[in-house]
C-alpha positions as YAML, in Angstrom:
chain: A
units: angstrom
residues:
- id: 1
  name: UNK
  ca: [-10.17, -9.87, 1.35]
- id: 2
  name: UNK
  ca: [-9.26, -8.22, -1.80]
- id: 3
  name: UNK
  ca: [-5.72, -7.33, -0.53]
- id: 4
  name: UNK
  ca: [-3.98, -6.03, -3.70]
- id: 5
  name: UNK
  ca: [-7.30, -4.58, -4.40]
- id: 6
  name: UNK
  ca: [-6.79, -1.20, -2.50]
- id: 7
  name: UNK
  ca: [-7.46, 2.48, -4.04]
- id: 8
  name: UNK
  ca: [-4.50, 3.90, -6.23]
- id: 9
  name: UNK
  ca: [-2.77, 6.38, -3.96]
- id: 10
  name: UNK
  ca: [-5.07, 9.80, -5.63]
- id: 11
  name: UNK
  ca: [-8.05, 8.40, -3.38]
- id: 12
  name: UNK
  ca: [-6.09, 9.02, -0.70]
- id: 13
  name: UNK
  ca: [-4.98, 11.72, -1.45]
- id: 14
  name: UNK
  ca: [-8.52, 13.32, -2.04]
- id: 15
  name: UNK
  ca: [-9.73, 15.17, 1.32]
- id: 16
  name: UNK
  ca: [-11.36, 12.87, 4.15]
- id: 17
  name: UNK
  ca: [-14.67, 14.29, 3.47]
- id: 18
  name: UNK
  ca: [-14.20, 13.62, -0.12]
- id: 19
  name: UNK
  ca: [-13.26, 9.79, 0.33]
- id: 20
  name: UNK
  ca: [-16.23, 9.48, 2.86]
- id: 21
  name: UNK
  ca: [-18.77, 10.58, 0.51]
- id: 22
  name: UNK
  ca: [-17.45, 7.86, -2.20]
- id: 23
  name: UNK
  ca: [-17.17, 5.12, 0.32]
- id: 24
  name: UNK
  ca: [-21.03, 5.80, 1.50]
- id: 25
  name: UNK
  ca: [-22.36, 5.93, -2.19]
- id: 26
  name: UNK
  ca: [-20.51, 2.81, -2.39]
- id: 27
  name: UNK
  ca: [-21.56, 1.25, 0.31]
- id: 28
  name: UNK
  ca: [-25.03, 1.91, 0.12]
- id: 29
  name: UNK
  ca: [-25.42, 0.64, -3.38]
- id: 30
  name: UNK
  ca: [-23.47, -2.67, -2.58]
- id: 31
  name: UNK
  ca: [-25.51, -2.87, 0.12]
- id: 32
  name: UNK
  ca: [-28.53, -3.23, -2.09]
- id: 33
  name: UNK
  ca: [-27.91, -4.61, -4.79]
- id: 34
  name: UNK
  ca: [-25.33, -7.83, -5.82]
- id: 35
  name: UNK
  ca: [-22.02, -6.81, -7.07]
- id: 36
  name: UNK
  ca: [-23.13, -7.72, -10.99]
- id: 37
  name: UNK
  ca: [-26.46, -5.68, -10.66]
- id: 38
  name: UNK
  ca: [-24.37, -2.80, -8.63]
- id: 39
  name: UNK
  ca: [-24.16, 0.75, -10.47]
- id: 40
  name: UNK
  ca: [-20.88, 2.37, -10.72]
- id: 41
  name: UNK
  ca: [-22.90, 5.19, -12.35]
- id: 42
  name: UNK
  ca: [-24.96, 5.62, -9.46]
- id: 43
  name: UNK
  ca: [-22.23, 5.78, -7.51]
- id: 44
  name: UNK
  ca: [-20.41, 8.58, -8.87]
- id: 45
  name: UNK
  ca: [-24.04, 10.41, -9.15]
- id: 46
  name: UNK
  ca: [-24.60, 9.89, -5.45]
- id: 47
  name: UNK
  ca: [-21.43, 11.64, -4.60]
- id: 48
  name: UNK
  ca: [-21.40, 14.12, -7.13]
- id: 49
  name: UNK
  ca: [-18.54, 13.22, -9.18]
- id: 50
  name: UNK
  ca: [-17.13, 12.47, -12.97]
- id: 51
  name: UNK
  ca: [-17.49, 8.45, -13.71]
- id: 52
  name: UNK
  ca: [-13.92, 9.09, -15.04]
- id: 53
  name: UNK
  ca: [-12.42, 10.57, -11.83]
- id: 54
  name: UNK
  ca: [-13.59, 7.03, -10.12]
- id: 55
  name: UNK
  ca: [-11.10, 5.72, -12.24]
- id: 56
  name: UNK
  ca: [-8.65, 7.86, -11.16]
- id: 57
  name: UNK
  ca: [-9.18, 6.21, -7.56]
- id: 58
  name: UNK
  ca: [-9.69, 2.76, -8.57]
- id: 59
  name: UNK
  ca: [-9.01, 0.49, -11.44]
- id: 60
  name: UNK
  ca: [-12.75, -0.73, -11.75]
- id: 61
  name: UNK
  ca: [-16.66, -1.40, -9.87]
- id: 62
  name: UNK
  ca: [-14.07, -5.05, -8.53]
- id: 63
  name: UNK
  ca: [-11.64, -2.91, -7.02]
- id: 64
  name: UNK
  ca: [-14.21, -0.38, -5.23]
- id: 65
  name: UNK
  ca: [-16.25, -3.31, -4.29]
- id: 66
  name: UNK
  ca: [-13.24, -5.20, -2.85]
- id: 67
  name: UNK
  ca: [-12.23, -2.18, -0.88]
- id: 68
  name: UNK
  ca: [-15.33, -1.63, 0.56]
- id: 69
  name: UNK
  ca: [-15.94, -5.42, 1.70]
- id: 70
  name: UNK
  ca: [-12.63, -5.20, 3.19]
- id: 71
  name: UNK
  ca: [-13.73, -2.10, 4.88]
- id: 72
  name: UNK
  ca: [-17.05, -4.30, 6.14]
- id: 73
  name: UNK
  ca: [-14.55, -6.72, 7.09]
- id: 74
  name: UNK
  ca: [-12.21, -4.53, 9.38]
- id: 75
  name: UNK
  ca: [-15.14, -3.00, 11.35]
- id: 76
  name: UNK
  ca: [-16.33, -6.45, 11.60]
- id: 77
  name: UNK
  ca: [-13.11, -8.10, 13.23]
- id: 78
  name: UNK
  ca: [-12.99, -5.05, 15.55]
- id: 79
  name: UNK
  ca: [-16.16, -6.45, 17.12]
- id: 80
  name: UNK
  ca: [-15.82, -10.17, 17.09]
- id: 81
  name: UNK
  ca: [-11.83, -9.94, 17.54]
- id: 82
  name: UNK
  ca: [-13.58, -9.42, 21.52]
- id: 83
  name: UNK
  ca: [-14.73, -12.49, 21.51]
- id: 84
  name: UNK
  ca: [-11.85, -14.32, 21.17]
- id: 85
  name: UNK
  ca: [-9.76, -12.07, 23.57]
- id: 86
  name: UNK
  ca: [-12.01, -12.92, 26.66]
- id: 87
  name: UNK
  ca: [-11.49, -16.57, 25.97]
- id: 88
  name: UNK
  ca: [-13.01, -19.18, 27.72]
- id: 89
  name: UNK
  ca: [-14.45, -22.66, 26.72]
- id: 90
  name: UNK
  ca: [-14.93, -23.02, 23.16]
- id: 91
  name: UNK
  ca: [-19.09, -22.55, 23.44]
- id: 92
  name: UNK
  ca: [-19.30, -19.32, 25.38]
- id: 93
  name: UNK
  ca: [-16.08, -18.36, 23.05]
- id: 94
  name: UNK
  ca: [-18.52, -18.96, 20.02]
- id: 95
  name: UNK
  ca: [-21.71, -18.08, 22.10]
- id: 96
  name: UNK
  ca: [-19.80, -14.36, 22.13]
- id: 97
  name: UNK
  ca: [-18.79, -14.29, 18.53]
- id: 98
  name: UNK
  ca: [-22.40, -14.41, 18.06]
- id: 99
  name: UNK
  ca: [-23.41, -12.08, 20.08]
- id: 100
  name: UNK
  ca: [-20.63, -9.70, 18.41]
- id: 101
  name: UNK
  ca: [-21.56, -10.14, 15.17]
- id: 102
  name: UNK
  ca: [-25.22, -9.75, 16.19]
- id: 103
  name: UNK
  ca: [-23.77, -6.18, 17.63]
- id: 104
  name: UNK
  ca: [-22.16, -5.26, 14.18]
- id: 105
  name: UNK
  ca: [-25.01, -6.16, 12.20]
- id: 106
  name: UNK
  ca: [-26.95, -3.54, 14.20]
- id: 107
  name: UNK
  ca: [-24.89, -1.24, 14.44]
- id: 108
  name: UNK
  ca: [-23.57, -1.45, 10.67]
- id: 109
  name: UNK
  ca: [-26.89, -3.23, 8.67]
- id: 110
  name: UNK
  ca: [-25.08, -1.78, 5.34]
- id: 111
  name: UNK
  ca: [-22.22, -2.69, 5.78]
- id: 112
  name: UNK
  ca: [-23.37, -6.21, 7.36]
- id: 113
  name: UNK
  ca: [-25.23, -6.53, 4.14]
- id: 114
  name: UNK
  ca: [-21.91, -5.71, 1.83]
- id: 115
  name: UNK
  ca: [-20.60, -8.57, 3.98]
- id: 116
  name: UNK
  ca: [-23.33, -10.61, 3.19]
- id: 117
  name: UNK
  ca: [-24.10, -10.05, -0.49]
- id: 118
  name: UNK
  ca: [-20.01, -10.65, -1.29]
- id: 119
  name: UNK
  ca: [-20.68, -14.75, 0.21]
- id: 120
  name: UNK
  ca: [-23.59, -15.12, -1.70]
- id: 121
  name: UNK
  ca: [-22.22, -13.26, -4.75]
- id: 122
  name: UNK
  ca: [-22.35, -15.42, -8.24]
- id: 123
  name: UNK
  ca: [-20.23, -12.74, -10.02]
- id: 124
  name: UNK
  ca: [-17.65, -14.58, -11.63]
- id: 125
  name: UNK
  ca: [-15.44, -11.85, -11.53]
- id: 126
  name: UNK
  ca: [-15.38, -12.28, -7.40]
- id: 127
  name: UNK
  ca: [-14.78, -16.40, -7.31]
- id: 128
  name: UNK
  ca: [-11.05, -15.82, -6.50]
- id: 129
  name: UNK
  ca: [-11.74, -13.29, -4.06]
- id: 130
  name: UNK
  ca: [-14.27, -15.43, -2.59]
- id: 131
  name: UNK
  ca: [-12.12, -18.54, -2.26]
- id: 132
  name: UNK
  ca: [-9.38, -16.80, -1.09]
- id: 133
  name: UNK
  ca: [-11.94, -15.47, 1.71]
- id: 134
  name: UNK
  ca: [-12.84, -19.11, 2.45]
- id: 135
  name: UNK
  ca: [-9.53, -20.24, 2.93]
- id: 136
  name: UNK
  ca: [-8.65, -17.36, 5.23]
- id: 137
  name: UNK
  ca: [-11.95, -17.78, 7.69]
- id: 138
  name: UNK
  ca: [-11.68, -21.66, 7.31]
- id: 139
  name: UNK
  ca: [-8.07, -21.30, 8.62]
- id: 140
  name: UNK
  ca: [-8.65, -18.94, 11.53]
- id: 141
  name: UNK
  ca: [-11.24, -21.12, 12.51]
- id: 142
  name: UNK
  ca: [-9.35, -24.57, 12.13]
- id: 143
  name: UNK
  ca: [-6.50, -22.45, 14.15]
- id: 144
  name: UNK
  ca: [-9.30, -21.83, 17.20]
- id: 145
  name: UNK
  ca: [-10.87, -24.86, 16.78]
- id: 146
  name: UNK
  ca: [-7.04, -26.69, 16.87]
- id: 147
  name: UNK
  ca: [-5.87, -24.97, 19.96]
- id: 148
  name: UNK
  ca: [-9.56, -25.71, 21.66]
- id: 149
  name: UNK
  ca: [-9.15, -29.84, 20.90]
- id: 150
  name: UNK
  ca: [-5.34, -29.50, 22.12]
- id: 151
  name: UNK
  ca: [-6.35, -28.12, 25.53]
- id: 152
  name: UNK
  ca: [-9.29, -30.63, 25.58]
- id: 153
  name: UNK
  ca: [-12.53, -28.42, 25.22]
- id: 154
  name: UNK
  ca: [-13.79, -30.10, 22.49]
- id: 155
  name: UNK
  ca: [-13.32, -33.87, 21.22]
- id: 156
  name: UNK
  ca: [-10.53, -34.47, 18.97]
- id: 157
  name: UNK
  ca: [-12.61, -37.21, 17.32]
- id: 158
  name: UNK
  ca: [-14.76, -34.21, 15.54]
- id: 159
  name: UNK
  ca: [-14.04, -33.41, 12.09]
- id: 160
  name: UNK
  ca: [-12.83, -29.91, 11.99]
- id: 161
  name: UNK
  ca: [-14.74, -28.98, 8.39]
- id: 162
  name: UNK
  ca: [-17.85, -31.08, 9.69]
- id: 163
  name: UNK
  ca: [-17.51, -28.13, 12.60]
- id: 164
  name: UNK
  ca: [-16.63, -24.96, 10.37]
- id: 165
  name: UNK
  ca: [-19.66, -25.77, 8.37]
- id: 166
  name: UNK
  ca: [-21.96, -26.21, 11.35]
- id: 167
  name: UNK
  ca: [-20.42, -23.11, 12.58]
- id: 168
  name: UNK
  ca: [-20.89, -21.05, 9.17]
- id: 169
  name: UNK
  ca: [-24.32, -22.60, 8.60]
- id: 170
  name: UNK
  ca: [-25.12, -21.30, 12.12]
- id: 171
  name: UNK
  ca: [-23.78, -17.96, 12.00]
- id: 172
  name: UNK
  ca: [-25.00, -16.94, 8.72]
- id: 173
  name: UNK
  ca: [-28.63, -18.27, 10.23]
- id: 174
  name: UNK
  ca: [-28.34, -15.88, 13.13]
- id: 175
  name: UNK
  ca: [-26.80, -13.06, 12.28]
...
């Protein structure tokens, strides 16, 4: 999402077990609470370090909270990324994206609910992040839904955002 929006290089060069323990605290409070609500002091309490050594890893709460969707967002298109590999008609494509991002959302609720909470986020601070994350999923979506009207699974006559938005609606309803 973010992509600038990455740790400075001292995060990584903190040890694994380190970077883990940040990345949990993180996760689990984004995973509560919105991103304007969010506490970068409980954070740094959680994993038992100086509020000013955060800043040594990232610039601010935007950039940790960027890295961390993006994070939510990798594991996620590990799982769905299936769905699209088997192929097939455009419904049991979809019917498996589903069923993927069911799979994700139990087997990662917190960072499902990062995922979640950064769509519905108000935080003015995130509306570029969050349009530049529409544009993205709308155009890997027109892309699939393009290639599946050129081989003639669905009807060309459709409107492709009229489908994206039945498709978001529905997703975000199931999963």
């Amino acid at each position: 999402m973010g992509g600038g929006d990455v740790p400075k290089q001292t995060f990584f060069n903190l040890e694994l077990e380190r970077r883990q323990a940040i990345i949990k605290a993180a996760v689990e409070e984004f995973a509560q609470l919105p991103f304007e609500q969010a506490s970068l002091t409980k954070i740094v309490e959680k994993c038992g370090i100086a509020k000013g050594s955060m800043y040594q890893y990232f610039e601010d709460k935007r950039d940790l909270y960027l890295y961390v969707v993006d994070l939510a967002y990798e594991q996620k298109r590990d799982y769905v990324r299936k769905a699209f590999e088997k192929g097939g008609d455009i419904f049991s494509v979809l019917e498996e994206y589903y069923l993927e991002s069911y799979s994700f959302a139990r087997d990662h609720p917190l960072f499902h609910q990062v995922a979640n909470k950064f769509w519905d986020s108000k935080a003015e601070a995130l509306q570029s992040e969050l349009e530049k994350g529409r544009l993205s999923r709308s155009h890997d979506f027109a892309q699939f839904l393009d290639d599946a009207m050129t081989q003639g699974k669905v009807n060309k006559a459709l409107d492709p955002e009229a489908v994206f938005f039945v498709y978001h609606a529905v997703g975000k309803e199931l999963v």
